[in-house]
DSSP file (Angstrom, degrees, kcal/mol; ACC not computed):
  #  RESIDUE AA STRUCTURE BP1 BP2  ACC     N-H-->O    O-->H-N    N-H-->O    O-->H-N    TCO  KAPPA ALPHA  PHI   PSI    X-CA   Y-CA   Z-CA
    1    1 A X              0   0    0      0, 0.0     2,-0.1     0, 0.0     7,-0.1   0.000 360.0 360.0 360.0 157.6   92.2   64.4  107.1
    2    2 A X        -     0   0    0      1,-0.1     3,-0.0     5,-0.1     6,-0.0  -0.478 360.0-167.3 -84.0 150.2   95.3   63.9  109.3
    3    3 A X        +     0   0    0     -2,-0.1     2,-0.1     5,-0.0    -1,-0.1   0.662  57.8  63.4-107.5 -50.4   95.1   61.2  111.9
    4    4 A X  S >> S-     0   0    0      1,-0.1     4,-2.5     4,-0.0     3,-0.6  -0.392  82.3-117.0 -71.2 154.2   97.8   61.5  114.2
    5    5 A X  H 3> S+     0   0    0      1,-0.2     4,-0.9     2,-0.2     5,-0.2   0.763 118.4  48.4 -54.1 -15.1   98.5   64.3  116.5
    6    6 A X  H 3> S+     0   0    0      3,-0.2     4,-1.1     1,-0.1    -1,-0.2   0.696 108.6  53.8-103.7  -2.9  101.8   64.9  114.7
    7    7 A X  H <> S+     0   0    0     -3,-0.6     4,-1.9     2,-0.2    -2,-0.2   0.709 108.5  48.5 -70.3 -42.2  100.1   64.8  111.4
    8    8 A X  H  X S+     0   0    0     -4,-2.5     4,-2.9     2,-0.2     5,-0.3   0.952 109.0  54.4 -78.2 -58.4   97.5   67.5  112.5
    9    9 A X  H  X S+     0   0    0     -4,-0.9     4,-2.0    -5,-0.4     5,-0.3   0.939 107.4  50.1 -39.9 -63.3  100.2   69.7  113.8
   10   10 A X  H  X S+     0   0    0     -4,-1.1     4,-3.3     1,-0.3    -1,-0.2   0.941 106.4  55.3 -44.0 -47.7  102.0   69.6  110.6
   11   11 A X  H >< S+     0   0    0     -4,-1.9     3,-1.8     1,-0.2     4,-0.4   0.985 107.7  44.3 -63.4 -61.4   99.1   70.5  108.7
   12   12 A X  H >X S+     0   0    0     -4,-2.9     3,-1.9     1,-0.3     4,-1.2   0.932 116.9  54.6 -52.6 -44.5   98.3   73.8  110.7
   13   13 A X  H 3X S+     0   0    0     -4,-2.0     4,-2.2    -5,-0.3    -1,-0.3   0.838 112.4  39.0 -45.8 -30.9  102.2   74.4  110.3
   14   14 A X  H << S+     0   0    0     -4,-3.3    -1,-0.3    -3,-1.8    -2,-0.2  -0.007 111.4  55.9-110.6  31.8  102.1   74.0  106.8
   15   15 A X  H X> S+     0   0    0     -3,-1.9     3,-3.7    -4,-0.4     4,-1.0   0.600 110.6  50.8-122.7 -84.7   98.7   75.9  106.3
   16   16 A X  H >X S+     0   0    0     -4,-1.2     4,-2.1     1,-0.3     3,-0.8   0.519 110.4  48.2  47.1 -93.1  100.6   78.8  108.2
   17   17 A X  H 3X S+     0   0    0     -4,-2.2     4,-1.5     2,-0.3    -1,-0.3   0.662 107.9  52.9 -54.4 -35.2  103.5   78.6  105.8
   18   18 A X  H <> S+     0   0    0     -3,-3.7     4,-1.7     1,-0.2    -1,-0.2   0.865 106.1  55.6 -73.6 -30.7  101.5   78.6  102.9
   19   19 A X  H <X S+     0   0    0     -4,-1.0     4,-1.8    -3,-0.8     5,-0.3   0.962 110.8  42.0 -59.9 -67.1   99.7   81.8  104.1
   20   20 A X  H  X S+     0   0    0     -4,-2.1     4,-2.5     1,-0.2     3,-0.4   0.980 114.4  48.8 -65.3 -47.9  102.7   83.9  104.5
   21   21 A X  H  X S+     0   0    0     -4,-1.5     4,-3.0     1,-0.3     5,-0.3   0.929 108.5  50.2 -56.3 -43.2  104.4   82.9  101.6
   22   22 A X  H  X S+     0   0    0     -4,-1.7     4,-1.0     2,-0.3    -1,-0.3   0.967 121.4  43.5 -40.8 -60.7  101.3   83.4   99.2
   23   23 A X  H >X S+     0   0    0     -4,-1.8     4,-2.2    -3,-0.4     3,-0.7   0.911 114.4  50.3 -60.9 -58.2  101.4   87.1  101.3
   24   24 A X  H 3X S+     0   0    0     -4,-2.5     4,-1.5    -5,-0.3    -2,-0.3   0.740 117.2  33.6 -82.0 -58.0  104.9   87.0  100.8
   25   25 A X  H 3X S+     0   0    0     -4,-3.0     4,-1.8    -5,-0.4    -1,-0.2   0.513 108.1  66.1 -93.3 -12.1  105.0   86.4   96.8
   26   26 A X  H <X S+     0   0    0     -4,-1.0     4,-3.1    -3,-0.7     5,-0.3   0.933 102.1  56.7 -77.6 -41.6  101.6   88.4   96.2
   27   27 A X  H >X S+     0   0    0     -4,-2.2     4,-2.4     2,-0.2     3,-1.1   0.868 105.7  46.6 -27.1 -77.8  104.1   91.4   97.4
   28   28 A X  H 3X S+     0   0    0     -4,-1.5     4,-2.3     1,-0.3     5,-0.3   0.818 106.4  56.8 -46.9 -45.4  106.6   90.8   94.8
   29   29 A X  H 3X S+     0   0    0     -4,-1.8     4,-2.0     2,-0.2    -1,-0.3   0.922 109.0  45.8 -48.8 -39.3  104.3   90.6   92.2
   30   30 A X  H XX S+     0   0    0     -4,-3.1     3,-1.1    -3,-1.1     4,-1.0   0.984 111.7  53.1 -62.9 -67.4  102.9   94.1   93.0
   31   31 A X  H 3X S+     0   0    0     -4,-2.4     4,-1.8     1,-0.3     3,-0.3   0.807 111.2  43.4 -52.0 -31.6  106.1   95.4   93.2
   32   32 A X  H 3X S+     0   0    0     -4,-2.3     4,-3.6     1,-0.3    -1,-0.3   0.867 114.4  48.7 -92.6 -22.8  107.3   94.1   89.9
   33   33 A X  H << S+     0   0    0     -4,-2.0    -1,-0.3    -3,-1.1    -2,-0.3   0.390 115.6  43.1 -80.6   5.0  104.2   95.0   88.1
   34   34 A X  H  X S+     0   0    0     -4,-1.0     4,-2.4    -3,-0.3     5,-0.3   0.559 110.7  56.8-108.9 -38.0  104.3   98.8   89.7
   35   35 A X  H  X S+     0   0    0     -4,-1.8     4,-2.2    -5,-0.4    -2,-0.2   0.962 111.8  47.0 -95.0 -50.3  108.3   98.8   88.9
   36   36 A X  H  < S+     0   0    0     -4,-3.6    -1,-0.2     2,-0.2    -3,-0.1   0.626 112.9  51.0 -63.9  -4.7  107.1   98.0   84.8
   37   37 A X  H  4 S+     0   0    0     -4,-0.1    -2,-0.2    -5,-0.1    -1,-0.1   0.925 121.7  23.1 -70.2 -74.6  104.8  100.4   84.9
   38   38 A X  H  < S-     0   0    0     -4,-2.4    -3,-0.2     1,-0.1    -2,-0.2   0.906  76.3-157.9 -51.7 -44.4  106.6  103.4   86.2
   39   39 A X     <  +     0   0    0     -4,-2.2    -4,-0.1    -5,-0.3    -1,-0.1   0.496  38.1 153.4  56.6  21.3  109.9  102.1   85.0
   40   40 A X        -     0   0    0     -5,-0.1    -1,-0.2     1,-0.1     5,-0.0  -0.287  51.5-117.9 -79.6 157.5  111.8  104.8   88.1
   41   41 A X  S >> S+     0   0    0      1,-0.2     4,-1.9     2,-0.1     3,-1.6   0.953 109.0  51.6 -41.4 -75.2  115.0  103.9   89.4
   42   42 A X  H 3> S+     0   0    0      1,-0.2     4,-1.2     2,-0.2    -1,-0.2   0.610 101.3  51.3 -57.5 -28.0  113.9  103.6   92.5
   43   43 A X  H 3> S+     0   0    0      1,-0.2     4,-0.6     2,-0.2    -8,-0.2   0.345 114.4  52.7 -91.3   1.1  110.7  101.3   92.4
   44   44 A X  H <> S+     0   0    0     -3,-1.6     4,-1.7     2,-0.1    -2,-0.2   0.785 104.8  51.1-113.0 -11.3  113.0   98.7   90.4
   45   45 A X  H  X S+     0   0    0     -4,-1.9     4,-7.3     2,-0.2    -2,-0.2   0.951 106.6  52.4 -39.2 -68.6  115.6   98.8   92.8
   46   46 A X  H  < S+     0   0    0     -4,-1.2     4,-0.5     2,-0.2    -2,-0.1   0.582 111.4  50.2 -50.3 -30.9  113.0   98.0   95.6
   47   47 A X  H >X S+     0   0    0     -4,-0.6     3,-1.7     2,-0.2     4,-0.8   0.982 108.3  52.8 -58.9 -68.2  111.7   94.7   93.2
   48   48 A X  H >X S+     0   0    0     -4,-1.7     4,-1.8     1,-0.3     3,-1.2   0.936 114.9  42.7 -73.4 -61.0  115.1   93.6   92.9
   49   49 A X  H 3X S+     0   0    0     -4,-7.3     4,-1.8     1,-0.3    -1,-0.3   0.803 112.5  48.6 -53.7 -25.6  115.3   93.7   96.6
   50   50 A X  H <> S+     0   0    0     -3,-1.7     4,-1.6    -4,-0.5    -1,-0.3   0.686 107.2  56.4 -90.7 -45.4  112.3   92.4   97.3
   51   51 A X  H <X S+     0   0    0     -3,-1.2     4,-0.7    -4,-0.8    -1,-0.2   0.725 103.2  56.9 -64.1 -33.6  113.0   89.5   95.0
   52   52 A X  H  < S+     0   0    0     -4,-1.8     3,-0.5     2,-0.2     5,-0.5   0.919 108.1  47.6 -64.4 -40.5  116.1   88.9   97.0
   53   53 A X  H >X S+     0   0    0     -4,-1.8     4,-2.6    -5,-0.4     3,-1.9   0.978 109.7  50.6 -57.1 -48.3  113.9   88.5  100.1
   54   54 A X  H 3<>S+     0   0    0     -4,-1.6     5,-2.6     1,-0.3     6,-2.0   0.816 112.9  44.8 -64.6 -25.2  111.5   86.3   98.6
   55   55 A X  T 3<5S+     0   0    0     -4,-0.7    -1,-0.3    -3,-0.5    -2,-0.2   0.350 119.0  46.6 -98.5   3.1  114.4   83.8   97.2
   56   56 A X  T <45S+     0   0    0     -3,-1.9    -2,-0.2    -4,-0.4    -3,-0.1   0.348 114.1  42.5-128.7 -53.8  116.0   84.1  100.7
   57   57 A X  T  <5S-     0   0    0     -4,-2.6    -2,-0.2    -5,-0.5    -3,-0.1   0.721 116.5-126.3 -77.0  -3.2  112.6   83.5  102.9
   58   58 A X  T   5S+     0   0    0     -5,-0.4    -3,-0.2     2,-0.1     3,-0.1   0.877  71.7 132.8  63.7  24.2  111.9   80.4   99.8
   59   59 A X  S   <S+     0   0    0     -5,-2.6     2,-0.3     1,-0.3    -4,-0.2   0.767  81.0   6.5-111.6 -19.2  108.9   81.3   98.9
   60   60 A X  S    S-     0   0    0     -6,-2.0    -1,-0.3     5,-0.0    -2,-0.1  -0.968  94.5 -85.2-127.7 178.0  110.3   80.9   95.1
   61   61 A X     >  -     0   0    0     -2,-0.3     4,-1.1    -3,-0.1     3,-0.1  -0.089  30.5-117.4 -74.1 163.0  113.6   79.5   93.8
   62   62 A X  H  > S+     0   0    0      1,-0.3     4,-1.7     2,-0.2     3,-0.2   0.912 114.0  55.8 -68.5 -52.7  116.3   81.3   93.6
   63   63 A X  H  > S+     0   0    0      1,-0.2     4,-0.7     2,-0.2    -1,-0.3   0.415 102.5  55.4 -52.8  -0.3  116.5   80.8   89.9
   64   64 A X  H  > S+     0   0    0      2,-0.2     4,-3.6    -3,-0.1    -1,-0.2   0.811 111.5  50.8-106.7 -63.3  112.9   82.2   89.4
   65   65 A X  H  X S+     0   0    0     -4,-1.1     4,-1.4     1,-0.3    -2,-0.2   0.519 111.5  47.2 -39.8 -29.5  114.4   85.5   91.4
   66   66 A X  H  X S+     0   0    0     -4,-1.7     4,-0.6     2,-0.2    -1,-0.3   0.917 105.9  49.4 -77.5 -61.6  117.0   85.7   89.4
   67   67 A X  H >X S+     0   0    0     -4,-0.7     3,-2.7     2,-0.2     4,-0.7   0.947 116.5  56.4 -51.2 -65.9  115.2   85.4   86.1
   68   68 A X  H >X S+     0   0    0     -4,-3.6     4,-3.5     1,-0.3     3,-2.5   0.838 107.1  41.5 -19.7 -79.1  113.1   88.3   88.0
   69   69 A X  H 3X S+     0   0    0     -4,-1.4     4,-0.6     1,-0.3    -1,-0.3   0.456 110.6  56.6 -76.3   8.2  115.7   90.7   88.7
   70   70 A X  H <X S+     0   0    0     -3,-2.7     4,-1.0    -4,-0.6    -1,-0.3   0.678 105.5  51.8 -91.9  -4.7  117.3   90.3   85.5
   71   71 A X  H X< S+     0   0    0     -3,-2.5     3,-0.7    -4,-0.7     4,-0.3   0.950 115.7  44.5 -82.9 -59.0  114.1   91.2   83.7
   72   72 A X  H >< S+     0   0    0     -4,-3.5     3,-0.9     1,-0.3    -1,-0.2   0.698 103.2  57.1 -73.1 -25.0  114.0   93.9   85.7
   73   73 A X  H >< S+     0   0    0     -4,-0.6     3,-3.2    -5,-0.3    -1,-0.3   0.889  98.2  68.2 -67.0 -43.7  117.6   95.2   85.6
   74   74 A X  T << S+     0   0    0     -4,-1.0    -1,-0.2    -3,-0.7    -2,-0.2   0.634  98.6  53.7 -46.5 -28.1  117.2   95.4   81.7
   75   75 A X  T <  S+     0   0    0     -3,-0.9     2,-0.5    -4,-0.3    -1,-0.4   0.305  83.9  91.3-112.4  28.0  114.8   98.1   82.3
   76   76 A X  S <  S-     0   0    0     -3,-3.2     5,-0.4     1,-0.1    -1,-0.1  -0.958  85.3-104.7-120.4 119.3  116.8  100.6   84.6
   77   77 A X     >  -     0   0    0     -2,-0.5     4,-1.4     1,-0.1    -1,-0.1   0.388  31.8-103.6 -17.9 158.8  118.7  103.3   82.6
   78   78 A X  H  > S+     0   0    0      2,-0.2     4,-2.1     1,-0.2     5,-0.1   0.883 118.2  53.0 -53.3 -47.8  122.5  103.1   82.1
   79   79 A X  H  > S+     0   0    0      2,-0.2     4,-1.2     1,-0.2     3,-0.4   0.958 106.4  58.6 -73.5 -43.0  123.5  105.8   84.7
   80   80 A X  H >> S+     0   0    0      1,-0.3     3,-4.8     2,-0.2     4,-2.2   0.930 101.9  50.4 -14.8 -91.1  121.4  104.0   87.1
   81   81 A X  H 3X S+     0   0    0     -4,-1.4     4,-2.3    -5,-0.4    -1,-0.3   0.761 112.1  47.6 -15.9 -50.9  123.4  101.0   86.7
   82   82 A X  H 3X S+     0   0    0     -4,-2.1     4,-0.9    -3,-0.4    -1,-0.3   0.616 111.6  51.7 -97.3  -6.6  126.6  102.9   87.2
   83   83 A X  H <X S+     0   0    0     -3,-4.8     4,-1.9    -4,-1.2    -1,-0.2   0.895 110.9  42.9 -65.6 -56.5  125.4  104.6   90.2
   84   84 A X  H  X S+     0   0    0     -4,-2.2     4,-1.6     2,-0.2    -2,-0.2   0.863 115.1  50.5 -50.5 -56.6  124.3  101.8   91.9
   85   85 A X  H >X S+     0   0    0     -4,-2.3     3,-2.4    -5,-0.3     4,-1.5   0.995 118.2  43.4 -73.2 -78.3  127.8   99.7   90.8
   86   86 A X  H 3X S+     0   0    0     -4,-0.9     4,-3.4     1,-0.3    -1,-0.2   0.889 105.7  56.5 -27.1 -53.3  129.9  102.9   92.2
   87   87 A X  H 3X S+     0   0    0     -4,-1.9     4,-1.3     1,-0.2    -1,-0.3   0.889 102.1  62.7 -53.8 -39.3  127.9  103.4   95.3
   88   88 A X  H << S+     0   0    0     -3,-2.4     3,-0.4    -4,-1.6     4,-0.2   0.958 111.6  33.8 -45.5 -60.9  128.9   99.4   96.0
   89   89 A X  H  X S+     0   0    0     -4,-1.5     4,-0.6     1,-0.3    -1,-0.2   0.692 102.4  65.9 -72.3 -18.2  132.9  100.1   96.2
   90   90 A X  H >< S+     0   0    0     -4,-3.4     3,-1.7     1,-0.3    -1,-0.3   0.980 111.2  38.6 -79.0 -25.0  132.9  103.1   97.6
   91   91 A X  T 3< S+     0   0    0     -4,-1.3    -1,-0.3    -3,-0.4    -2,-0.2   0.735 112.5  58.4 -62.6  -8.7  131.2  101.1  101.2
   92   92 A X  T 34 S+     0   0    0     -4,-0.2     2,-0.3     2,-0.1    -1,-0.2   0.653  90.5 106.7-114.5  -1.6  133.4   98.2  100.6
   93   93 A X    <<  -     0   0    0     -3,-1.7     2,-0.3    -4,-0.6     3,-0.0  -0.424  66.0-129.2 -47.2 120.2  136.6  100.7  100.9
   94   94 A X        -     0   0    0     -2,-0.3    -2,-0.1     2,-0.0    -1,-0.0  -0.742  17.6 -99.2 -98.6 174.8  138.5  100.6  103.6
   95   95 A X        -     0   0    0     -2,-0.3     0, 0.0     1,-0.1     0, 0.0  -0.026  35.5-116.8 -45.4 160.0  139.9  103.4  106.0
   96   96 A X  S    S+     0   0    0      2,-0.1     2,-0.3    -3,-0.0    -1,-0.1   0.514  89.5  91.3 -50.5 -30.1  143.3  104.5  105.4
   97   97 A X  S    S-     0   0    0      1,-0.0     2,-0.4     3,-0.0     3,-0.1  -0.539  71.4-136.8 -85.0 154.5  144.5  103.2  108.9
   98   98 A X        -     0   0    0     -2,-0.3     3,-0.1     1,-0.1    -2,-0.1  -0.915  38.0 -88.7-107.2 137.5  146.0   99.6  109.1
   99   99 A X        -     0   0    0     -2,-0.4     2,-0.2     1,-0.1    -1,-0.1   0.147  51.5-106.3 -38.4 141.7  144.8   97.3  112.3
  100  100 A X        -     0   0    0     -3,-0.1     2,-0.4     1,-0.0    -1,-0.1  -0.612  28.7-128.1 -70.4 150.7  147.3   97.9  115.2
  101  101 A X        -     0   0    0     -2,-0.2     2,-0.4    -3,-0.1    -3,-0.0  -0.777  17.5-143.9-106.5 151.3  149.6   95.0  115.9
  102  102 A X        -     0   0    0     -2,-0.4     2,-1.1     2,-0.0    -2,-0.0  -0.832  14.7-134.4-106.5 132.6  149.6   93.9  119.5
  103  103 A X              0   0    0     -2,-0.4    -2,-0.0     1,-0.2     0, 0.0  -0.575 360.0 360.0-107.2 146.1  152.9   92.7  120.8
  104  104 A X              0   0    0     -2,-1.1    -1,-0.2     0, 0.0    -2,-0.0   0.562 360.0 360.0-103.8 360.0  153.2   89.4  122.9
């Protein structure tokens, strides 16, 4: 058992932390086992995101998240893929107009 007050505090913080992340990682599991079952577009999209969160929030490495969403990319059709990849550039276009210059 913790003896100091700043010892006990840690511990309820890191009891805390353990709780969400457990919560936090049970998610992804569901999600990735639901997204190899169905195999749809859409519910392996939603792992891969979900994997990002979880590697973002720390509650596993990144490289574990990675491993994840490549497992999982392997199993979304071709057109997917190229939907998805298309859908990227066309947001990342810009408008036609070029910034106004301001004159000093």
């Amino acid at each position: 058992m913790p003896v100091t007050k700043t010892a006990k505090r840690a511990l309820r913080g890191s009891a805390r932390k353990s709780d969400i992340n457990k919560l936090i990682v049970t998610r992804l599991e569901i999600a990735v086992r639901k997204a190899k079952k169905s195999k749809s577009a859409d519910k392996i999209l939603a792992a891969i995101s979900l994997a990002d969160i979880t590697a973002k929030k720390r509650a596993v490495h990144k490289n574990k998240a990675a491993r994840i969403k490549s497992a999982l990319s392997k199993l979304l059709p071709k057109a997917a893929v190229g939907a998805k990849a298309s859908k990227a550039t066309k947001q990342n276009k810009k408008s036609g107009k070029s910034p106004r210059k301001v004159k000093s």
